[in-house]
C-alpha positions in Angstrom: -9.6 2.7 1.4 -7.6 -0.3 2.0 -4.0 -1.1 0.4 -2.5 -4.4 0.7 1.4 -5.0 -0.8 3.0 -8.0 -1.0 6.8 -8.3 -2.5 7.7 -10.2 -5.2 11.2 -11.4 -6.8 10.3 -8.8 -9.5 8.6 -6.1 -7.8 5.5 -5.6 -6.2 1.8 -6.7 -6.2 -0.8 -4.1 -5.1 -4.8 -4.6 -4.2 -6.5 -1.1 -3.7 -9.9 -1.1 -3.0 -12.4 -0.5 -0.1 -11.7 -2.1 3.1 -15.2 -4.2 4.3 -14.9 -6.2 7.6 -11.2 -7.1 7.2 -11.5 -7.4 3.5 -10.9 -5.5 0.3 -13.8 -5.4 -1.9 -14.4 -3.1 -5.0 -10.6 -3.1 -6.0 -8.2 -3.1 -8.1 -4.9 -4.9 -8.7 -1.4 -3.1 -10.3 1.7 -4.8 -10.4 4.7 -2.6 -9.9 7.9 -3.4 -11.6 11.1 -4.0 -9.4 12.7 -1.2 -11.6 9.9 1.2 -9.4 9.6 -1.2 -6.0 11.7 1.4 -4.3 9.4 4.5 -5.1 6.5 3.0 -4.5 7.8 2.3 -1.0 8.7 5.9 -0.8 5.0 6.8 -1.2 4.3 4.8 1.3 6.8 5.9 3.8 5.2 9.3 3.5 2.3 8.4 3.7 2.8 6.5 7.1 4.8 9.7 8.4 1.9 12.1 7.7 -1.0 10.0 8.8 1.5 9.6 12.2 1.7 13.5 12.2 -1.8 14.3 12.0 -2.3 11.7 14.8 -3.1 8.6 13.4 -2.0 5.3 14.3 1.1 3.7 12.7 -0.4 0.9 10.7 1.7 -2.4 10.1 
């Protein structure tokens, strides 16, 4: 799985999909309002902080 964010003025744009080579293939694209921008990066705060716990690398 393969999640790519970029920031906006008025939020976010996400592509989710299946990481191939470098690439994300077999996804889908969600745009998050800014209204939401900062829960969204909460989710993926956690997310960085478990995958560090269980001994993963930090990514990004």
């Amino acid at each position: 799985m393969a999640v790519e964010v970029k920031r906006r003025d008025d939020g976010l744009s996400l592509r989710i999909g299946v990481d191939v080579k470098g690439k994300i293939v077999e996804g889908a694209r969600l745009d998050v309002p800014a209204a939401h921008q900062a829960d969204v990066e909460a989710l993926f705060e956690r997310a960085r902080e478990r995958r560090i716990a269980a001994g993963g690398a930090p990514l990004g």
